[in-house]
C-alpha positions, -999 to 999 in steps of 0.1 A, spaced: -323 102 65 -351 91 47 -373 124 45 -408 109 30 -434 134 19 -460 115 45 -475 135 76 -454 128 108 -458 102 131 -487 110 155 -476 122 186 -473 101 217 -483 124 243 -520 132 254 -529 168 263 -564 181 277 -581 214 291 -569 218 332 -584 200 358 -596 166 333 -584 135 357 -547 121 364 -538 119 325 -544 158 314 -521 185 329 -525 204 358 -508 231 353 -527 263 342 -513 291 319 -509 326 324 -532 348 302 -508 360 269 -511 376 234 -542 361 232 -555 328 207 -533 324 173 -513 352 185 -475 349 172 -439 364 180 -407 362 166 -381 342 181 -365 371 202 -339 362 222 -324 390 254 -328 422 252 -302 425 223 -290 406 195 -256 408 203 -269 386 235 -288 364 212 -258 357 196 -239 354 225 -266 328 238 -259 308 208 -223 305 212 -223 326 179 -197 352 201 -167 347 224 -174 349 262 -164 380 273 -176 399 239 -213 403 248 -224 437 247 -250 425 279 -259 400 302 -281 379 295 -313 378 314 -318 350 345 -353 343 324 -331 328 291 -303 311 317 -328 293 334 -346 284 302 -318 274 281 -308 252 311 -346 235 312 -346 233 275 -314 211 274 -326 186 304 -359 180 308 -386 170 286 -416 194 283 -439 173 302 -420 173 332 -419 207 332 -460 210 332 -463 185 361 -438 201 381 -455 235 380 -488 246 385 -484 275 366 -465 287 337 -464 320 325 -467 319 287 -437 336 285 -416 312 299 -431 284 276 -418 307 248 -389 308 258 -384 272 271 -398 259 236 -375 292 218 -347 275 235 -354 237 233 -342 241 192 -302 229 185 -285 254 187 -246 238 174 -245 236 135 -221 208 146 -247 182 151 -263 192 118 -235 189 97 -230 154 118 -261 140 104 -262 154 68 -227 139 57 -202 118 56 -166 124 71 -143 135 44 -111 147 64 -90 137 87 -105 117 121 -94 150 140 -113 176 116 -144 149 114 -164 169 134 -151 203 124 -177 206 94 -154 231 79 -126 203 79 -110 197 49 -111 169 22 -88 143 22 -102 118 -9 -78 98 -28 -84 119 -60 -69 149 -50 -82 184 -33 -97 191 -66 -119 163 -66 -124 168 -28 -137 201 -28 -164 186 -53 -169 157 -33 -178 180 -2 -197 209 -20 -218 177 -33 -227 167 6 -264 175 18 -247 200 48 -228 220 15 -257 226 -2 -280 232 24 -254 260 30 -257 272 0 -295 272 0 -299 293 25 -273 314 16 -293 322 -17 -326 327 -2 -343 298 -7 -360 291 23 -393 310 30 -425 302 49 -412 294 80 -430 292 109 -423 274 146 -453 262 166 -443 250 197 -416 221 192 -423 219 156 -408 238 127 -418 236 91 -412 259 63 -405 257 20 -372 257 6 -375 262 -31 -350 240 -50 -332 266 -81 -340 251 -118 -312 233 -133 -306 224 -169 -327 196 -170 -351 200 -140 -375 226 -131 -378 247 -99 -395 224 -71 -406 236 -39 -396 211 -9 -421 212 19 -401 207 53 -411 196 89 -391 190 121 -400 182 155 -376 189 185 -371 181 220 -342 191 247 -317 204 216 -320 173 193 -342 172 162 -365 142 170 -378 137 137 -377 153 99 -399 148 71 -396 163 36 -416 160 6 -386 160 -18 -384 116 -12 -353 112 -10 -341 83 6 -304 88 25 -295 79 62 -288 116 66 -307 150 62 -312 158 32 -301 190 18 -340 209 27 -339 197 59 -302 214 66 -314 244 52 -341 248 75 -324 238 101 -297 266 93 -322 289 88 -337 286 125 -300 288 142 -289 312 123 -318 339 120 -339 328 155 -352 364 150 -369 358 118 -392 331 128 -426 337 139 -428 311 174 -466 300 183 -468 277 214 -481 242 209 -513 240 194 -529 225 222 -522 255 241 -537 276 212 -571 255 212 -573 255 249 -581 289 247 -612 286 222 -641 283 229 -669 258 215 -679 282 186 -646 283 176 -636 252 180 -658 245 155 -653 270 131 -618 262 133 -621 221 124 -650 234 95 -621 256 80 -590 230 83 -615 207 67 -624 228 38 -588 241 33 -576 204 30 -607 184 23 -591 162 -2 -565 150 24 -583 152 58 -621 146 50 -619 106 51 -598 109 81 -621 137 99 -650 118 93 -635 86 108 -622 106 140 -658 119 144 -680 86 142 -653 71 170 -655 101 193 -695 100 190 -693 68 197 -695 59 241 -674 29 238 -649 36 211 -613 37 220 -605 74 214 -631 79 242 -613 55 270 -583 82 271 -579 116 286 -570 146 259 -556 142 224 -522 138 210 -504 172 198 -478 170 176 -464 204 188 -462 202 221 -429 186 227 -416 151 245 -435 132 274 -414 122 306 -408 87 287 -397 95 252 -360 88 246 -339 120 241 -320 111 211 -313 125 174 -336 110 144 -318 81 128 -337 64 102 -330 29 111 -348 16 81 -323 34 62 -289 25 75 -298 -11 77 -304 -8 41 -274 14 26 -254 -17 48 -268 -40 29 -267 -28 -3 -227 -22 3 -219 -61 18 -240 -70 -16 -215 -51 -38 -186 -73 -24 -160 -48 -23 -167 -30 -55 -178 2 -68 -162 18 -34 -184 -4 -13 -156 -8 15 -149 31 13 -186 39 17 -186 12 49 -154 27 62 -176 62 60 -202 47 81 -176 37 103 -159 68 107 -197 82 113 -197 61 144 -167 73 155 -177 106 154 -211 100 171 -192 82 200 -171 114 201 -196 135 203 -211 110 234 -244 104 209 -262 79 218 -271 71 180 -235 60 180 -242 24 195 -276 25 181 -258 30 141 -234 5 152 -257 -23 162 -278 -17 132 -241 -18 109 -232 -51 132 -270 -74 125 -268 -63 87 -226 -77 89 -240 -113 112 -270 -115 78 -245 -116 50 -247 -148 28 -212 -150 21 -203 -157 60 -223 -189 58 -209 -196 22 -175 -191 32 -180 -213 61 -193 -241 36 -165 -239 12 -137 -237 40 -122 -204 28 -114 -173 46 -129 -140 40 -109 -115 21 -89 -94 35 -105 -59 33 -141 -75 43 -115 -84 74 -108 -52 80 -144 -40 82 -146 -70 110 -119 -57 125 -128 -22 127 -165 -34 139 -154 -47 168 -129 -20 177 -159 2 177 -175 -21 197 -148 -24 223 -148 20 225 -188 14 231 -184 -8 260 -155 5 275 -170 39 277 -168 52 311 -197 73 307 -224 47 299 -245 31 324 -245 -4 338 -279 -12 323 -268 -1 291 -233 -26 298 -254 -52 305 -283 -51 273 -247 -50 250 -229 -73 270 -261 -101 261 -268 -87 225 -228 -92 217 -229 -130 232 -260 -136 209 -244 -128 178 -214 -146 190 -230 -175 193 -244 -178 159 -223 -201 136 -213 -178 108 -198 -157 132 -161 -148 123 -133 -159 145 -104 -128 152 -79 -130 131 -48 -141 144 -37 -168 172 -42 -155 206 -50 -186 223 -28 -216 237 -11 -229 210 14 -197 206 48 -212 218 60 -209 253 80 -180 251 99 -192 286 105 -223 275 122 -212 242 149 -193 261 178 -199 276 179 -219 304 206 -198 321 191 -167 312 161 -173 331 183 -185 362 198 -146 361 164 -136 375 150 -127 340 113 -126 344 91 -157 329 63 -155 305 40 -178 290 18 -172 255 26 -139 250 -1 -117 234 8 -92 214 -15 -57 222 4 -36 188 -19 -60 161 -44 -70 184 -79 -72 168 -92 -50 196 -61 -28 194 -63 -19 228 -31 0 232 -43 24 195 -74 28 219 -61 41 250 -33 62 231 -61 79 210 -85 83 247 -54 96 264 -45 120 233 -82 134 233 -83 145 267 -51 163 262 -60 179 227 -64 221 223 -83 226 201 -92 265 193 -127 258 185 -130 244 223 -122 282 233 -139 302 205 -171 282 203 -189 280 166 -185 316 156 -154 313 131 -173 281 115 -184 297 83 -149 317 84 -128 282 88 -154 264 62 -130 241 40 -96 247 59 -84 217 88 -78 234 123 -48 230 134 -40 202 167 -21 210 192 -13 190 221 -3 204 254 8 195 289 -29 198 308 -31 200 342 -34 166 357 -61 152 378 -60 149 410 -52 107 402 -21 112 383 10 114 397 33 147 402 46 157 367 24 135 349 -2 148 323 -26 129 297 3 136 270 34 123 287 8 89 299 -4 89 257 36 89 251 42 64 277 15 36 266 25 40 231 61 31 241 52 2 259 29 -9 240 55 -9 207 84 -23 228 62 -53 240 79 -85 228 53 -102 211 53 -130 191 47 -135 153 11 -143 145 6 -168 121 -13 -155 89 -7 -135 61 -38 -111 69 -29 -108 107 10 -104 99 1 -78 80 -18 -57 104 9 -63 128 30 -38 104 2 -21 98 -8 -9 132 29 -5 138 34 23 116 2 41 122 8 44 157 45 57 151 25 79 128 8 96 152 40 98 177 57 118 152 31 142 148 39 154 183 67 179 194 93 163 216 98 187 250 119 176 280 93 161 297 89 137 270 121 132 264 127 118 301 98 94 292 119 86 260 152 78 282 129 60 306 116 35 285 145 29 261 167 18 292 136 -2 308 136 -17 273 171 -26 271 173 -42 306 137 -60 311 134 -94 309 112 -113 282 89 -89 285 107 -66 262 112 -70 225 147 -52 235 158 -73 259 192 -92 258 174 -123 245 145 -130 224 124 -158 211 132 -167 177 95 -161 168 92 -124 178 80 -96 159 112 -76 150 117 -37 167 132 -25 135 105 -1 129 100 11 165 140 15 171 143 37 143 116 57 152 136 55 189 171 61 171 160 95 158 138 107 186 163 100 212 200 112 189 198 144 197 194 142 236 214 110 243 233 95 214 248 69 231 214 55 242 200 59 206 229 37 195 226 10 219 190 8 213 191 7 174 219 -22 176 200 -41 200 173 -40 176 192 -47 144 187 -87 150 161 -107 127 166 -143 147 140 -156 126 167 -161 100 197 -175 119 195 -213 120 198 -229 152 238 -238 161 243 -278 167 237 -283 205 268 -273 225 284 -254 194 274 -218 202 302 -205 193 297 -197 151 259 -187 142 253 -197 111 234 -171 87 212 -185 63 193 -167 33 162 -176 35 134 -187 62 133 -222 69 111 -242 53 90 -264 77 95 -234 100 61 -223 123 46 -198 115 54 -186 82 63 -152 79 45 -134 49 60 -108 57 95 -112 59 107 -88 26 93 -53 45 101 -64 79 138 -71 58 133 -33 45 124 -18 76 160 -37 90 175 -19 63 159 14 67 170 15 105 204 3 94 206 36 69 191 55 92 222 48 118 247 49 89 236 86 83 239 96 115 273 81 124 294 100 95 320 113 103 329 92 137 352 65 129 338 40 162 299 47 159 308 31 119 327 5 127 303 -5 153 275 0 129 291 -20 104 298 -49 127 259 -51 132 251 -49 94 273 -77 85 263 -96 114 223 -94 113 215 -87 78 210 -114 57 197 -99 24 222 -95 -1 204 -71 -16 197 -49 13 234 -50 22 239 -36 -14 213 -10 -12 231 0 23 266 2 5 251 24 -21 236 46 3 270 49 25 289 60 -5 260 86 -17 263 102 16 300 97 20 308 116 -14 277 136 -12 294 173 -7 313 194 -26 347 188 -4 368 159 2 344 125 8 341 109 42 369 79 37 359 61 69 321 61 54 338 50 21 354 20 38 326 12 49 309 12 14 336 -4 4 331 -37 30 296 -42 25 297 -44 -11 326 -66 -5 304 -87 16 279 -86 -11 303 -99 -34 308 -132 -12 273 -137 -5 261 -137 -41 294 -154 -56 278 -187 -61 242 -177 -57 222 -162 -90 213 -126 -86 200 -108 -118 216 -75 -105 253 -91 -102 267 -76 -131 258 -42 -116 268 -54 -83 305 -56 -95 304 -27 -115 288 -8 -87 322 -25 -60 353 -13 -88 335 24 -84 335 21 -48 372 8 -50 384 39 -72 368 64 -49 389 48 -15 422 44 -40 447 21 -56 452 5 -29 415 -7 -28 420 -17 -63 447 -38 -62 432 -56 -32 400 -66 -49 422 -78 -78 443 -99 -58 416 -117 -37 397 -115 -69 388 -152 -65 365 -147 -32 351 -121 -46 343 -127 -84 338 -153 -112 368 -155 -133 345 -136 -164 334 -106 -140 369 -105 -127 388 -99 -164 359 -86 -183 347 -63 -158 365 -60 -130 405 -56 -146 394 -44 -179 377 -15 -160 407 -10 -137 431 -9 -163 407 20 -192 421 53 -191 396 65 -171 406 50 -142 441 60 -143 431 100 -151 405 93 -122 433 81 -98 465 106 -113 482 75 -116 521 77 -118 543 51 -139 553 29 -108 513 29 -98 503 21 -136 528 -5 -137 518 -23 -105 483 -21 -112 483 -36 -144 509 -63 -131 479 -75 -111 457 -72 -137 475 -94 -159 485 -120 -130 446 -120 -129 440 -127 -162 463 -153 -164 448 -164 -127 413 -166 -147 421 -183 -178 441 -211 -162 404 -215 -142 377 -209 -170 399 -206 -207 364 -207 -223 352 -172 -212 383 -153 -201 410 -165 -227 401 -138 -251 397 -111 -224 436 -123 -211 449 -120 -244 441 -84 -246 449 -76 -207 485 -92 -217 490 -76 -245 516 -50 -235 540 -80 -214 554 -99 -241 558 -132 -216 525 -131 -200 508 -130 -236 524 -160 -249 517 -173 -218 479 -167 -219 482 -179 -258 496 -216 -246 467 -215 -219 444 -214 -252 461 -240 -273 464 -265 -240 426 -260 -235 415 -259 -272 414 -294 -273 394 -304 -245 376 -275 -233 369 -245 -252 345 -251 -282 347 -236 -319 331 -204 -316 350 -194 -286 379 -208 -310 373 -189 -338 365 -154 -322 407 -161 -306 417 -165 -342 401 -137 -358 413 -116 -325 450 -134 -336 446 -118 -374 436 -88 -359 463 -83 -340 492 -95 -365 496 -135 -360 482 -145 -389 497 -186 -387 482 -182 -348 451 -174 -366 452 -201 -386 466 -227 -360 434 -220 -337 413 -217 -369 421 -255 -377 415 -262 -338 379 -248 -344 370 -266 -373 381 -300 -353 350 -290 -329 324 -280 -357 302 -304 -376 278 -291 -400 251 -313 -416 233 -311 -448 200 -291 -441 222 -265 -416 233 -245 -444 219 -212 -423 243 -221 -390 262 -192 -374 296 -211 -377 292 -208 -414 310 -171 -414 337 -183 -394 344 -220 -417 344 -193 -449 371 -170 -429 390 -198 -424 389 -206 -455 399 -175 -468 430 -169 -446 441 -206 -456 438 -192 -492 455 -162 -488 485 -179 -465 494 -202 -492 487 -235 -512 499 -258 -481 480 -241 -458 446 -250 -478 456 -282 -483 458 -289 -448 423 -272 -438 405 -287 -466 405 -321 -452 390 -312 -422 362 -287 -437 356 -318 -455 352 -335 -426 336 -315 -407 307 -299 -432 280 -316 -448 260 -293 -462 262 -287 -498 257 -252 -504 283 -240 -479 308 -267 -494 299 -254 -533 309 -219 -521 338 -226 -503 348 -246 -538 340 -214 -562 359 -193 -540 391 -217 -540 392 -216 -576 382 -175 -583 423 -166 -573 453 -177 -570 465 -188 -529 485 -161 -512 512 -142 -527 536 -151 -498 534 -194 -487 556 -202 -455 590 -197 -452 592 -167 -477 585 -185 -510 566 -176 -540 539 -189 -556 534 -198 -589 508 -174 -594 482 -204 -614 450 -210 -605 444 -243 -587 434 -272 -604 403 -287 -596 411 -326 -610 444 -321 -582 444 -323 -546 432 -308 -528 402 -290 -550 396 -325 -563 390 -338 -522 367 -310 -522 349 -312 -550 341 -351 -548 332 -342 -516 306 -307 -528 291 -335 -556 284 -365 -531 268 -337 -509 250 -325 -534 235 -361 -536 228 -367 -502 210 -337 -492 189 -347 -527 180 -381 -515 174 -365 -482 151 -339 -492 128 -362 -510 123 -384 -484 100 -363 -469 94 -332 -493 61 -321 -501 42 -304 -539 47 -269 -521 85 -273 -523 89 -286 -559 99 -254 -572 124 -249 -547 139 -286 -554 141 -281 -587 164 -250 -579 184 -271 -557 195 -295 -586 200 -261 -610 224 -254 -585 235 -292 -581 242 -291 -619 266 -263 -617 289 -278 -591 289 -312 -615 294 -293 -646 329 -280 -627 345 -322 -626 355 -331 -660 331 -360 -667 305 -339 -643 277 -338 -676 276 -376 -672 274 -379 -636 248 -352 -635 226 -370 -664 230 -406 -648 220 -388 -612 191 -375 -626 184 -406 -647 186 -427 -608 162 -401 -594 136 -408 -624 141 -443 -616 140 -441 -576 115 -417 -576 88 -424 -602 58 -425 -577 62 -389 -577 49 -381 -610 46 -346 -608 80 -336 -597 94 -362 -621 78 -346 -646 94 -310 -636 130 -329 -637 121 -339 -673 113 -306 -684 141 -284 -664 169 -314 -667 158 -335 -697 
């Protein structure tokens, strides 16, 4: 709260001597200690029944009763205001004011802690001040966060002494609390004040200015201070009371010496008070008595806790303006959760907070700007909407509050509904949801299957009505040990959660025999999940649909499953299964509804130990995702047709399809699991994977997670669960065969593991139907080539029969495959065939039939170096010269990959013989262009001899080659007539950074002239035409002259 370091507000209530006219008091007071006499707090006769009257000891562990003065006291102080209790009585002994005003102070630490911070555990443990922190950053920063709240260090305040001075004077208590020095600030002394009535502090004020919506940290000291020690506090009656008993002399001594104590403060004001009561027709004079701060509430105040309005509307405010930063949202979602607990605690600040929270949400600017532009809000500022009016929707529903109070909200809610900015729910509730009748099945409905029209979903609702009613129904069922035990432990519990538990309470006389508040929470969650409700349409409202899914499974979980609840488990699972639309479990569906996937699984586990066969037929029913089945031509129901994706011009989208898809998956691993080790429940299971899911990549995840558990112990694996591995990555193969998936090639890697782990068998049956399965590369260069490594055959103790047959299919694949793709898979055939004499020079003719028309020279050239490797040196050669058909190099590409390969070729044609370069040099003169690769190819011709051994067995002469003889001289005129080309080319376009490097060029030029007999003249009359051609460019010119003469 905003504690200011101003007086308090004046007090509202008038009080006069006896007998002073229809506004003063009647009542008279009994004769006590006499005028400014004090006494401490005291409480019974003992302080053991002090503390007993605070609630600060068990019933039962008082050492005595308490006296029927302090019942009957405590009882007044709680009810009725202290005004009420003069005007009912004539007289009232002074000790019973004392101890009606000892007892009219709190006496809970709860409500302190309440208004001095912030909620930083769990909803349940909100109003356990001891609860524990929950804060993103971890119980480290927690435990910071909370020792940093006002209530913490108020604790630890008074807990070091720092409160002093303090002194109670009818319903007001004020007192110092000296602040310790720190290492930058001094020791300040914080002057606190509180009023009280009927066990709620009223009002606080404290000169330390800060400026919070709760206490501040003084404030909870004192406050502390007074419930914890009552005995140490020196109690006066209300002043009025004290003055009443002076007489004129006094009086006046007593104003004289206030005056002069405080005459810097008071004296303007005194002087003011005394010309209007001297004066016959001032306004102080037209009223009975004077106000007195101390002397407690009239018969009209309102009994409520001090909430500084000013304050909250301003911290609201201040966090819309941030826009969702700097923890904005977290700090609203605080103020939020400080509702809650209000409400909880049946405060009536609760609606008062809220309605303040709710005008400063209807004043932000961005509503109307949003409204403008046409966007929609974001989504967490959404979620602050949302959770508005679900507070809103606990404040009117609440059974407790009057029909006055219904009726002031009731017209305060249509006033800010009918302002413009006003935010619409999220979500379509109305009358444009599809029929969900008419989207059935005629004949279905002519079964007796109940109708429905524009079904509403209550799981995602904006008012989340069915969240609501579990969490009311959940409460009243709650034992909680505080409930029993009071406050006492609170100090001892400070920082740890109590634990929940939820029992069986005995029911009301309204609920029916064997019913209680737990098995009715159980019951409306149940429903409320299982109702069949369509998809919204929106990202943000899809989303909460999930959202509120989970959290309210969440909270079923946390509860322990007896037989009662069980029966209520059975109940609805087979009221599910055999209702009518109604039921998102029903035998048919709109194609629109919001999937059970989530809810069946949490069904599936809860209901497998007590009644498996219901479990299953309740997970399989849910399994179905109709949203992605496309609709069957009319009178062709016969073969559903499974698509992959959503269709496009489909209503409403569904932004959420990939988790609902995971969930599907989840409750599909989930009965996997479960069903190891019995043959039917898998095959049944298996039937429903391949039949409702329609992600390929779920389906693989599934098949992973079925051979994980399958070989997951020590002894022999689970070869029904195998199988079953073993057909859904089967299935994956088909689905993604002629679809991209980056995760393919582990797909198919993943499937031949599967394979060896169920046996040969499985092998050879993947290898045979390899062409529904696999592309002809993953089946030879994966799938084979894995199947027939060593590995495998140690793996599978292989005998020679099994080896044999095994790679007999291998090699009938790779045949299979290069017949269908000889590009990729020719190479990877070769060496699958190696061993089978026939089926290799079969798989080489597949190569030379497609090296014509479809495989291209690299592919080409990596067979013939494979040939060389291998020992077929002319094959080599033959496919080599196939190769260099396909290639064509042009004059500036003298960096091209193919280069290696031409030069190999090259070489073996050298090193076969004399006839064999012949032949090749034709085509590398037809098929290269570029100079430099030629001139190397023609220095390396003429460094040796051709190879020892030419065809058919015969010997070379051992002489070098002739370059002025074919075929050097084919390839030399060619090298020159390159050479000029790529010259005339080049300075076509070349610019004075690449001079330098041209004139290299024609060094290099020069040397492949120089090696043609008349190559110095051809050289000089080249150069002599560029001169000529070229004489614009000076410069370079004059670099030819100098390098080339």
């Amino acid at each position: 709260m905003a504690e200011r370091g101003q007086l308090p507000p004046p007090a509202k209530r008038l009080c006069c001597r006896p007998g002073y006219g229809s506004g003063c008091r009647p009542g008279q007071r009994a004769g006590g200690a006499g005028p400014g006499s004090g006494a401490l707090c005291a409480g019974p006769s003992s302080a053991a029944a002090a503390a007993a009257a605070l609630g600060l000891l068990p019933l039962g562990k008082t050492q005595s009763p308490e006296s029927l003065l302090d019942i009957s006291a405590r009882k007044v102080a709680e009810k009725w205001p202290f005004q009420r209790v003069e005007e009912r009585f004539e007289r009232i002994p002074e000790p019973v004011q004392r101890r009606i005003v000892y007892w009219s102070f709190p006496r809970s630490e709860r409500e302190i802690c309440m208004y001095s911070s912030f909620n930083t555990g769990a909803e349940d443990s909100a109003a356990t001040p001891g609860g524990a922190a929950t804060t993103p950053g971890g119980a480290a920063d927690a435990a910071a966060d909370e020792n940093r709240l006002p209530f913490r260090r108020g604790i630890a305040l008074l807990d070091g002494g720092c409160v002093d001075n303090v002194l109670q004077v009818g319903f007001h208590l004020s007192g110092t609390v000296t602040e310790p020095a720190m290492q930058s600030e001094p020791e300040t002394i914080c002057n606190v004040a509180i009023s009280f009535d009927r066990c709620k502090i009223t009002s606080v004020t404290c000169s330390c200015g800060n400026k919070d919506i709760f206490y501040c940290a003084h404030v909870v000291a004192l406050s502390l201070y007074r419930i914890r020690k009552p005995d140490q506090v020196k109690l006066h009656l209300p002043i009025s009371e004290t003055l009443f008993q002076m007489n004129r002399d006094q009086l006046q001594k007593f104003v004289q010496y206030l005056i002069t104590v405080h005459h810097t403060e008071v004296l303007p004001t005194a002087q003011k008070l005394a010309d209007e009561i001297l004066s016959q027709n001032s306004e102080i004079n037209q009223v009975h008595g004077a106000p007195d701060p101390t002397a407690g509430a009239s018969i009209d105040d309102e009994n409520c806790w001090h909430l500084d309005e000013e304050q909250v509307q301003e911290q609201v405010k201040l966090f819309l303006s941030q826009g969702g930063y700097h923890g904005s949202g977290k700090q609203l979602n605080l103020l939020f959760a400080k509702v809650r607990e209000m409400l909880k605690m049946r405060d009536s600040n609760g609606a008062r907070m809220l309605t303040l929270i709710t005008e400063q949400f209807m004043a932000d600017p961005r509503l109307l700007l949003w409204r403008q532009q046409g966007t929609a809000m974001t989504d967490k500022y959404r979620q602050l909407w949302d959770e508005l009016g679900a507070l809103w929707m606990c404040i009117v529903l609440n059974p407790h509050c009057k029909l006055e109070q219904k009726a002031s909200w009731l017209k305060q809610l249509k006033k800010w509904n009918s302002v413009d900015v006003c935010p619409w729910e999220d979500g379509n509730h109305g009358n444009e949801l599809p029929n969900l009748t008419n989207a059935l099945p005629q004949e279905l409905l002519h079964r007796g299957v109940t109708s429905i029209t524009n079904l509403e979903g209550w799981v995602g609702h904006p008012l989340d009505p069915i969240g609501t009613l579990f969490s009311s129904l959940m409460e009243a069922c709650r034992v909680d040990d505080e409930s029993f035990h009071g406050f006492s432990d609170f100090m001892e519990n400070m920082g740890q959660c109590k634990s929940l538990e939820y029992q069986h309470l005995p029911a009301h006389k309204f609920l029916e025999e064997g019913e209680s508040y737990l098995t009715l929470a159980v019951e409306v969650a149940l429903i409320g999940l299982g109702q069949q409700r369509i998809m919204p349409d929106g990202l943000y409202a899809q989303e909460k649909v999930c959202r509120n899914e989970e959290q309210l499974i969440s909270k079923l979980q946390e509860i322990e499953l007896d037989d009662s609840l069980v029966k209520i488990f059975r109940k609805q699972a087979v009221f599910l299964l055999e209702a009518g639309p109604y039921s998102g479990l029903g035998e048919v569906i709109h194609r629109e509804s919001v999937p059970m996937h989530t809810f069946a699984k949490y069904l599936f586990t809860s209901l497998l130990p007590h009644d498996a066969e219901l479990a299953y037929k309740t997970a399989l029913r849910a399994m179905r995702l109709l949203v992605l089945e496309s609709t069957p031509p009319s009178g062709d129901m016969s073969r559903p047709h499974h698509i992959a994706s959503v269709v496009p011009n489909r209503y409403p989208r569904w932004f959420t399809l990939s988790h609902i898809e995971s969930q599907q998956c989840e409750l599909a691993s989930t009965m996997l699991t479960a069903a190891k080790g019995d043959v039917r429940r898998l095959e049944t299971v298996l039937e429903s994977i391949q039949k409702n899911i329609h992600s390929s990549s779920h389906i693989f995840k599934l098949a992973q997670d079925a051979f994980k558990i399958a070989t997951l112990m020590d002894n022999l694996p689970d070869i029904t669960l195998l199988k079953v591995s073993l057909e859904l990555g089967l299935q994956v193969m088909r689905m993604t065969l002629s679809t991209l998936n980056w995760r393919r090639r582990e797909m198919v890697r993943w499937l031949v593991t599967c394979a060896t782990e169920v046996g040969v068998y499985a092998l050879d049956s993947i290898m045979q139907n390899w062409f529904t399965l696999f592309t002809p590369t993953e089946a030879t260069s994966i799938v084979a080539t894995t199947v027939m490594s060593n590995s495998t055959i140690v793996r599978l103790h292989l005998d020679c029969h099994q080896q044999e047959k095994l790679a007999g299919s291998a090699r009938t694949l790779a045949l299979q495959c290069a017949m269908k793709d000889p590009q990729n898979c020719a190479l990877s055939a070769l060496t699958l065939c190696e061993k089978d004499h026939i089926a290799f020079e079969t798989a080489y003719q597949i190569v030379l039939d497609a090296a014509t028309t479809g495989m291209s020279y690299s592919q080409l050239f990596t067979i013939a170096r494979y040939m060389e490797h291998r020992g077929y040196p002319m094959r080599a050669y033959k496919l080599a010269t196939l190769a260099m058909t396909h290639l064509n190099l042009s004059y500036n590409q003298d960096t091209h990959p193919a280069i290696n390969d031409v030069l190999w070729a090259c070489a073996l044609s050298h090193s076969l013989g004399k006839n064999e370069l012949a032949a090749i040099i034709p085509l590398v003169v037809k098929s290269v262009k570029c100079a430099t690769v030629l001139s190397d190819i023609l220095r390396r011709c003429t460094l040796t001899t051709p190879g020892m051994v030419g065809l058919h067995g015969r010997r070379n002469s051992g002489k070098l080659m002739s370059l002025d003889k074919a075929p050097l001289r084919q390839l030399l005129d060619a090298t020159i007539g390159a050479y000029i080309n790529t010259t005339h080319s080049r300075l076509t376009h070349i610019s004075p950074r690449h001079y330098s490097e041209f004139i290299e060029f024609l060094s290099k030029a020069r040397e492949t002239f120089l090696m043609a007999h008349d190559g110095h003249i051809q050289f000089t009359q080249f150069i002599d035409n560029l001169k000529q051609i070229y004489k614009g460019k000076k410069k370079l010119m004059m670099l030819v002259r100098e390098r080339f003469g």
